[in-house]
C-alpha positions in Angstrom: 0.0 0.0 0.0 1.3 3.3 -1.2 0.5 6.0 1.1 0.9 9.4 1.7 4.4 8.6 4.0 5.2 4.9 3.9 4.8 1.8 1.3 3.9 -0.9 3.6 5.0 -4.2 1.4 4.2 -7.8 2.9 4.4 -11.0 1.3 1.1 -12.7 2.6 0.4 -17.0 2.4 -2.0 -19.3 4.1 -4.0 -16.1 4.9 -1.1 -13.7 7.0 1.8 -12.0 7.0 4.9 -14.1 6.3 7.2 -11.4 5.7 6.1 -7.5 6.3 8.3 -4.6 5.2 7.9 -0.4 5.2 9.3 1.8 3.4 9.6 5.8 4.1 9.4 6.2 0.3 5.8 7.1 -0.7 3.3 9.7 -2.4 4.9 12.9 -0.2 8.5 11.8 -0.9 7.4 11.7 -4.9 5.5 14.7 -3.9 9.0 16.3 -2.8 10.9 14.7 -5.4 8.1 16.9 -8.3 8.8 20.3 -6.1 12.6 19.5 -5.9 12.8 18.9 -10.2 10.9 21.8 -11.1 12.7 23.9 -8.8 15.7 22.8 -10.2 14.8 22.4 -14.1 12.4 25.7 -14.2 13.8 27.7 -11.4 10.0 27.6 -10.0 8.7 27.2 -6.7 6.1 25.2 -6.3 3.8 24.0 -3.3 2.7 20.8 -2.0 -0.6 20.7 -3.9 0.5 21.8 -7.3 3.3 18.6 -6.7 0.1 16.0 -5.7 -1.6 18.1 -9.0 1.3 17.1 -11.5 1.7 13.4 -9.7 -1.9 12.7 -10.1 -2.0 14.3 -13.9 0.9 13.7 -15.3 2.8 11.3 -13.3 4.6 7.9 -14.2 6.9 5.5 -12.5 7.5 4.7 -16.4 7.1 5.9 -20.3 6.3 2.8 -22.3 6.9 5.3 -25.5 5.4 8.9 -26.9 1.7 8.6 -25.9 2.5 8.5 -22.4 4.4 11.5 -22.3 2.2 14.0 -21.0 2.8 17.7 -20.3 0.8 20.3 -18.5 1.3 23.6 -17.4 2.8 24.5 -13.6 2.1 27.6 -11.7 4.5 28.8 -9.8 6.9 31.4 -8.2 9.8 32.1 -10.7 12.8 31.9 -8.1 14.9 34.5 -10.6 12.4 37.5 -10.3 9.8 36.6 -7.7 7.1 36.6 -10.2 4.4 34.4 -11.0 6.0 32.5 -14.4 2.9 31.7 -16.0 1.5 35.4 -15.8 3.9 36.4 -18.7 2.4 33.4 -20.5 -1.1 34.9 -20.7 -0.2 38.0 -22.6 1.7 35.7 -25.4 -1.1 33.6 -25.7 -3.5 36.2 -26.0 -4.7 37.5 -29.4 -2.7 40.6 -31.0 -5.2 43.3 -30.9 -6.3 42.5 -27.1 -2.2 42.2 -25.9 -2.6 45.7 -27.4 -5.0 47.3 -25.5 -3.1 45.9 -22.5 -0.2 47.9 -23.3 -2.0 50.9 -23.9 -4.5 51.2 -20.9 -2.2 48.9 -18.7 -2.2 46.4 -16.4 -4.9 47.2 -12.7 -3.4 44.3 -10.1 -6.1 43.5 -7.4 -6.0 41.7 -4.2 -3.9 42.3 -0.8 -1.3 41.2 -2.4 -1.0 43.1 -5.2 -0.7 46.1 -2.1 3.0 44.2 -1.7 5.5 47.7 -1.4 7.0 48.2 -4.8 4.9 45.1 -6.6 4.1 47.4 -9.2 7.2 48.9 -10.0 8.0 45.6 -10.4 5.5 44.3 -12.8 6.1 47.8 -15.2 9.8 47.0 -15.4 9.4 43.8 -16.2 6.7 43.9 -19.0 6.7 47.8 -19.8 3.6 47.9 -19.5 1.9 50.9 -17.3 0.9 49.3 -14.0 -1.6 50.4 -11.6 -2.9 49.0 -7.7 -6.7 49.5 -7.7 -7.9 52.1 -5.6 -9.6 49.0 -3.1 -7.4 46.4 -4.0 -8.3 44.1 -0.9 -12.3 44.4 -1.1 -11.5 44.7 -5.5 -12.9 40.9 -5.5 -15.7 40.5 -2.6 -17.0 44.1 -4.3 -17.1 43.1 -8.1 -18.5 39.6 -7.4 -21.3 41.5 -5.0 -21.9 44.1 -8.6 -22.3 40.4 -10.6 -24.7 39.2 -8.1 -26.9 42.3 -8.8 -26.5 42.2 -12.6 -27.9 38.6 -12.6 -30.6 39.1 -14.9 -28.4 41.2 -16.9 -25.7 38.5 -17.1 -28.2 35.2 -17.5 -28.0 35.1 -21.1 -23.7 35.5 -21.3 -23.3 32.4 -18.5 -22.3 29.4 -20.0 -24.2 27.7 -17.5 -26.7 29.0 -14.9 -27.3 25.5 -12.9 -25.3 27.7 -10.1 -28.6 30.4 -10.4 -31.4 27.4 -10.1 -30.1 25.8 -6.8 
């Protein structure tokens, strides 16, 4: 049995245990091992549940050839810069004329953590793209989702699903 912090191995006959083993190798260590090679590899930083996320997804204790190499993309911190690595992704996978209008009304971070000192700064060096903190960053979320909420009629018809609205 592979757990999350031992592999308990026995070698049962005759209905019991004839020879029991444990090993501290098990889904955290492999867990570890995920954070440790992307660190490493990507220079990323990655937490415990992105690890189990990649283990569970992608994982293999072997490749029998090409269709079981699997990829998928990691979120992380970039250890080089501090930044989230997949953030610059977004703007080069977005279409030309939107990336555009991102550079010329900029970038407005949300969040308490956007409120980090000098997080901005940051993010307009690094892209050169204007970069602004909104004015209520911390409530930004909890008061936009509260405007959606109102708007529900409004809104209906643009959800891809409204199960959520019938419960």
């Amino acid at each position: 049995a592979v757990g999350g912090g031992t592999t308990d191995i026995a070698i049962i006959s005759l209905g019991g245990i004839v020879v029991p083993g444990s090993l501290r190798i098990a889904g955290n260590e492999f867990d570890e091992s995920i954070i440790r090679h992307i660190r490493h590899k990507e220079n990323l930083l990655i937490g415990d549940r992105t690890a189990e996320a990649v283990k569970v997804e992608v994982g293999a204790a072997m490749l029998r050839g090409p269709a079981d190499d699997h990829s998928m993309e990691v979120r992380g911190r970039d250890l080089i810069n501090g930044l989230p690595k997949s953030g610059r992704r977004v703007l080069g996978q977005a279409p030309p004329e939107l990336v555009s209008a991102v550079i010329d009304r900029g970038i407005i971070m949300t969040g308490g953590g956007s409120q980090l000192r000098n997080f901005d700064e940051l993010l307009r060096q690094t892209t050169g793209i204007p970069v602004m903190v909104a004015e209520n960053a911390t409530d930004s979320v909890a008061l936009g989702t509260g405007q959606a909420l109102d708007m529900i009629p409004v809104l209906r018809d643009a959800l891809i699903s409204d199960n959520f609205l019938r419960r």
